[in-house]
VOGU-3710 file (C-alpha; in Angstrom, 3 decimals, decimal comma):
1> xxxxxxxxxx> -1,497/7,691/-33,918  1,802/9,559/-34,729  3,619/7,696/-37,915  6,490/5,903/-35,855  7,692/2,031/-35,880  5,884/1,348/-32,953  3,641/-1,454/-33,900  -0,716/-0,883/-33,914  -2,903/-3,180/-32,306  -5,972/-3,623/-34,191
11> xxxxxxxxxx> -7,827/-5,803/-31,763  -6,963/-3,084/-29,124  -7,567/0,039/-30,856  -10,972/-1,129/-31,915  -12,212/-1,939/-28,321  -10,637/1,230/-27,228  -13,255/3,020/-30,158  -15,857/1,188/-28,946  -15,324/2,413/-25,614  -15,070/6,358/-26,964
21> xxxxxxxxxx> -17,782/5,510/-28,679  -20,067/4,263/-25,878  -18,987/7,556/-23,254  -20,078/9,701/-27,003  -23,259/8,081/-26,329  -23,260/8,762/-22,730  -22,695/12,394/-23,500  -25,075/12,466/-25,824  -27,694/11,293/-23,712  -26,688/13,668/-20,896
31> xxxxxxxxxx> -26,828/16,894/-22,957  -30,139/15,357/-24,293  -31,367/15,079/-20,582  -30,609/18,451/-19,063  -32,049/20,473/-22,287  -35,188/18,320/-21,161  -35,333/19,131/-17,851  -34,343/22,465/-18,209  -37,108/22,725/-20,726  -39,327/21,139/-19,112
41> xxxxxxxxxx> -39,331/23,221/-15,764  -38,033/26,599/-17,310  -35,537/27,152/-14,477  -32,556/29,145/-14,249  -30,544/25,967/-13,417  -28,835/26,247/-17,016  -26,836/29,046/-15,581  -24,829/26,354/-13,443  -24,963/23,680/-16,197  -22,959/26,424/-18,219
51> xxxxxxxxxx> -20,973/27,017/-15,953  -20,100/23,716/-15,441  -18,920/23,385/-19,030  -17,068/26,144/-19,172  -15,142/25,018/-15,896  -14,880/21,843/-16,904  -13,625/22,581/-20,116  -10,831/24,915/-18,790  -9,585/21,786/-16,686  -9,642/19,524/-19,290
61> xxxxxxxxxx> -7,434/22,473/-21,605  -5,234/23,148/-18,822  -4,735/19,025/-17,952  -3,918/18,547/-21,590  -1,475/21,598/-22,595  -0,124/21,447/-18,585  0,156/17,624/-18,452  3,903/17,454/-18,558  4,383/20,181/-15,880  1,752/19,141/-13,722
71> xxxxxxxxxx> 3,101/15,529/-13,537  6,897/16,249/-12,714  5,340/18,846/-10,235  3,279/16,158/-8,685  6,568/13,733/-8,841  8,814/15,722/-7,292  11,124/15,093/-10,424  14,050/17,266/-11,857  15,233/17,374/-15,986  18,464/15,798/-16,738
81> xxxxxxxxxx> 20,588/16,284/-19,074  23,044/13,980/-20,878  26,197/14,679/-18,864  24,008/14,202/-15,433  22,206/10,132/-16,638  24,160/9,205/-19,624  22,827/5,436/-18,850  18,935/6,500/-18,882  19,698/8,827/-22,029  21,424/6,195/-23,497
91> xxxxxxxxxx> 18,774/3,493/-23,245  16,308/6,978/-24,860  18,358/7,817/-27,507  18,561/4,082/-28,446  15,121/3,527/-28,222  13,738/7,036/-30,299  16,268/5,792/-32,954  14,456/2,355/-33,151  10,574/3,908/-33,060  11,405/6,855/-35,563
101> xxxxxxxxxx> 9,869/9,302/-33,506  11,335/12,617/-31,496  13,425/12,417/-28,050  11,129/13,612/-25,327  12,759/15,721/-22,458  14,188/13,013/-19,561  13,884/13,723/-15,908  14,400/11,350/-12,511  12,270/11,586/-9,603  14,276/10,750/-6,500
111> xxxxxxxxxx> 11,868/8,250/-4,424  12,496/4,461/-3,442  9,444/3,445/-5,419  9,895/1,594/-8,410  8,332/3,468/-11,330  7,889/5,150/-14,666  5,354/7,354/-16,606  5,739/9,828/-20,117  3,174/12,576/-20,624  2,862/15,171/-22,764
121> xxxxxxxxxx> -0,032/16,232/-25,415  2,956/14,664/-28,389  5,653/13,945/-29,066  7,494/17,822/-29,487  6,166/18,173/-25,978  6,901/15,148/-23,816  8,358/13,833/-20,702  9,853/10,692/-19,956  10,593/10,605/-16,005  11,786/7,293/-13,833
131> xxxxxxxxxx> 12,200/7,142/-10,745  16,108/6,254/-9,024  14,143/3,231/-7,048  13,539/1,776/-10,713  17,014/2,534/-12,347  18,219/0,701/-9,182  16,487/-2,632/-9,342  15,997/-3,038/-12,975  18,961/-4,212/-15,512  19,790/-2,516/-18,975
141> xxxxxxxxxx> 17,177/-4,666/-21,033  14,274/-4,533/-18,220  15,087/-0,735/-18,290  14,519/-0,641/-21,570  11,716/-2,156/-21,520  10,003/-0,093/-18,863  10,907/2,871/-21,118  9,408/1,560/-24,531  6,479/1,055/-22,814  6,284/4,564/-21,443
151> xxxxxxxxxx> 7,304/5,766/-25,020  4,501/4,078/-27,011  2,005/6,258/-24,567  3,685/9,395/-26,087  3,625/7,642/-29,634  -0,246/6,744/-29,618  -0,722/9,933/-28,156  -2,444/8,411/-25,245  -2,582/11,754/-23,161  -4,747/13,157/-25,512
161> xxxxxxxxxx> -7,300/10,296/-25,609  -7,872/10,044/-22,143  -7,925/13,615/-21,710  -10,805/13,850/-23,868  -12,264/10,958/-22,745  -12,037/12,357/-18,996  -13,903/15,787/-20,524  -17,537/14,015/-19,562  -16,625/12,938/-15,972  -15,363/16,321/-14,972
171> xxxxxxxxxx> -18,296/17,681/-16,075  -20,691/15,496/-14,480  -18,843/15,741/-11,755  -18,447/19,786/-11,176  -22,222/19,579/-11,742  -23,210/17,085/-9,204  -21,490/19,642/-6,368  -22,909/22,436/-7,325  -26,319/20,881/-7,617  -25,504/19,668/-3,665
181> xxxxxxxxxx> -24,601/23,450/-2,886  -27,201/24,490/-4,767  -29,841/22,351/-2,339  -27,993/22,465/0,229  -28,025/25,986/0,571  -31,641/26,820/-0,770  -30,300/27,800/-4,317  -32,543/25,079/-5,813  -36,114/26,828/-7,258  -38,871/24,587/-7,195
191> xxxxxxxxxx> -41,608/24,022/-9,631  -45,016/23,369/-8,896  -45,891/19,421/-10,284  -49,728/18,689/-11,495  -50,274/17,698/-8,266  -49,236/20,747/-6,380  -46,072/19,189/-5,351  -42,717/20,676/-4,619  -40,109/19,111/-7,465  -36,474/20,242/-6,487
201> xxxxxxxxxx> -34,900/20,616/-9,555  -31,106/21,059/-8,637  -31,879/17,472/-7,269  -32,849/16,182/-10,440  -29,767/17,146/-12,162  -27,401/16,316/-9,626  -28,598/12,589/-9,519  -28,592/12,622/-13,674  -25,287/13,807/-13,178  -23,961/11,008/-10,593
211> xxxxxxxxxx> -25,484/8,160/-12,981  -23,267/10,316/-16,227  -20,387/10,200/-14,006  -20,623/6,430/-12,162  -21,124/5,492/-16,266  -18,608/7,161/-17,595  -15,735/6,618/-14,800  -16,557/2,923/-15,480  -15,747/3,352/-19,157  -12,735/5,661/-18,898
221> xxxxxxxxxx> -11,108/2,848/-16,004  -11,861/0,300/-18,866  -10,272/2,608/-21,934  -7,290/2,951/-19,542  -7,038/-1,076/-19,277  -6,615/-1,048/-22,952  -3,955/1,651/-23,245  -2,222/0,070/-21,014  -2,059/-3,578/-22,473  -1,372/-1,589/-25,473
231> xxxxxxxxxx> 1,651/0,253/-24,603  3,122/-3,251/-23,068  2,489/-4,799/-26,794  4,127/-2,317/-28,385  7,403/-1,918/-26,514  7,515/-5,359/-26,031  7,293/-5,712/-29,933  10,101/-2,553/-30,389  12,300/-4,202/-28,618  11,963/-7,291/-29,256
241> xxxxxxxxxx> 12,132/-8,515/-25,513  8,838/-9,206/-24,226  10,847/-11,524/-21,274  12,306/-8,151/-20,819  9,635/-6,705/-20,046  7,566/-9,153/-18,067  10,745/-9,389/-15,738  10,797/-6,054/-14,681  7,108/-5,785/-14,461  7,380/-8,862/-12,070
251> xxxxxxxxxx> 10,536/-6,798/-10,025  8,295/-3,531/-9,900  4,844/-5,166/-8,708  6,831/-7,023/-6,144  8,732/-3,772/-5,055  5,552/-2,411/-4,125  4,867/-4,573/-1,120  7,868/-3,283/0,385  7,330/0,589/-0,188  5,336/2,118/2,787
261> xxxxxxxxxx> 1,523/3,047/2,527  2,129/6,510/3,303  4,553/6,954/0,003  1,788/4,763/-2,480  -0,975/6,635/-1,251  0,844/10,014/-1,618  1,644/8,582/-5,265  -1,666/7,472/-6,094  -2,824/11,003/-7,986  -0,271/9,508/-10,371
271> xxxxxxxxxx> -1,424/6,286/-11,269  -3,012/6,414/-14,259  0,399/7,845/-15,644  2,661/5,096/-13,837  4,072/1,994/-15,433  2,323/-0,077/-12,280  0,072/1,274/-10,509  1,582/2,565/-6,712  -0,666/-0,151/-5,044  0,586/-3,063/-3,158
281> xxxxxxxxxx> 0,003/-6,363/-5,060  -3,529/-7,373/-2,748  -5,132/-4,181/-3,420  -5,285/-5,215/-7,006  -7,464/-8,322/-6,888  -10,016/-6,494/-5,123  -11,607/-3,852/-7,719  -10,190/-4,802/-10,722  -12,993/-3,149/-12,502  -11,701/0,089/-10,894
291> xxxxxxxxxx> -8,249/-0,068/-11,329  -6,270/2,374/-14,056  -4,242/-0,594/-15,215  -4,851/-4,096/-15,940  -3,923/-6,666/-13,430  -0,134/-8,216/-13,670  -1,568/-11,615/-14,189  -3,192/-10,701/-17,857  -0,047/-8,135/-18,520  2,213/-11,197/-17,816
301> xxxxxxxxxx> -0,208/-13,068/-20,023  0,054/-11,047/-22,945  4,021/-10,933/-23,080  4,095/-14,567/-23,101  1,604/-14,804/-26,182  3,671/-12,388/-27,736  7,173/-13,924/-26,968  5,617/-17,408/-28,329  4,968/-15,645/-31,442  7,966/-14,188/-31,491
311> xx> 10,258/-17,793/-31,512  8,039/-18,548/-34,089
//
């Protein structure tokens, strides 16, 4: 974590090293079990296993240095400058002032749907971007809110960690489809078992590889939980206003019922950035375990423990 005023969580930052330590372990155990099985059956399957972590790599490089670009691509959005949203960098300027750390560059993305997100691999290269559906609903302190939220991501350098963290599942995925191209079109050699059996080795790694990647998609949904109940701690405790806060997260998960499928699911790629996720407020209670953020019962939960401690 960059120094700045936003405030740590212990409890949260060590089940969020637990969980990087756990997908370590997972990778660990992966690399462990294709040198065996590559070992073991002397095939020239570690040609695509290379391959796969050199592609994989290469995403996860271009999804960290890119991030920024990639998302206001994605969004649609446009940079601002003072002059065109001296409101939104106002309520920045205000809030960089209060955290001690570096103005990111501000953009709007011009869509009816309530949201937010900041990316960027730190703080000398981040992007703060809401969307005119959220300046439009919100008032100055829920705003403000929203945005110290977003902020504390680019504080606790959040991109980075869940880049990182993603490195495994890319990998694990990229090999599981070329193990399935491999079979499926006869690129898997066989070895010859004790028994005289045929022992399709592509196979073997591409079902290692979907266990790898079911594990560690698991554990990267759950780190993303915790970043997330994180950055809501920490703006709430910049600003002051956790009320604040829980108000306009109350506005925005309530918006979403009223935003048309087509528009959430075209947003969706997004989500793990977003303030709220762009589902509508069923969807959540039925995969919790899945979902990128946690749900707006135990956000709202949080925000009132902290405001109690707060009018202490």
């Amino acid at each position: 974590m960059v120094r700045t005023r936003y405030a740590p969580d212990k409890g949260l930052q060590a089940r969020m090293g637990l969980t990087m330590f756990l997908l370590g372990l997972v990778f660990v155990a992966f690399v462990v079990a294709l040198v065996f099985i590559l070992a073991a059956f002397n095939q020239g399957t570690g040609v695509i296993v290379f391959f796969a972590v050199l592609l994989g790599g290469g995403l996860t490089f271009g999804s960290l240095f890119w991030s920024d670009k990639i998302a206001l691509r994605a969004s649609g959005a446009q940079e601002v400058t003072p002059e065109e949203a001296p409101k939104l960098h106002g309520v920045v300027d205000r809030l960089c002032a209060l955290a001690d750390m570096p103005k990111p560059r501000v953009a709007i993305a011009r869509t009816d749907m309530p949201n937010a997100f900041a990316t960027g691999r730190n703080s000398q290269n981040a992007v703060l971007c809401v969307t005119t559906g959220l300046m439009r609903r919100l008032d100055d302190k829920e705003l403000e809110g929203v945005i110290a939220h977003e902020m504390s991501h680019v504080a606790h350098k959040d991109v980075v960690v869940m880049t990182v963290a993603s490195f495994l599942g890319i990998v694990a995925g990229l090999l599981v489809r070329f193990a399935f191209y491999g079979e499926l079109f006869g690129g898997g050699r066989r070895s010859n078992d004790n028994n005289g059996g045929a022992l399709p080795i592509l196979l073997i790694v591409m079902l290692v590889s979907v266990v790898v990647y079911a594990i560690s998609f698991l554990l990267i949904r759950l780190l993303s939980r915790y970043r997330e109940l994180a950055a809501d701690r920490a703006g709430a405790l910049l600003t002051g206003q956790p009320s604040a806060l829980a108000s306009a997260l109350t506005k925005v998960s309530g918006a979403m019922s009223a935003i048309p499928t087509k528009d959430l699911r075209e947003a969706q790629p997004l989500n793990a950035f977003y303030f709220a996720p762009a589902l509508k407020g069923d969807t959540m209670t039925l995969s919790t375990i899945f979902s990128t953020h946690p749900s707006l019962e135990r956000r709202l939960q949080q925000l009132s423990e902290i405001s109690a401690q707060l009018g202490r």
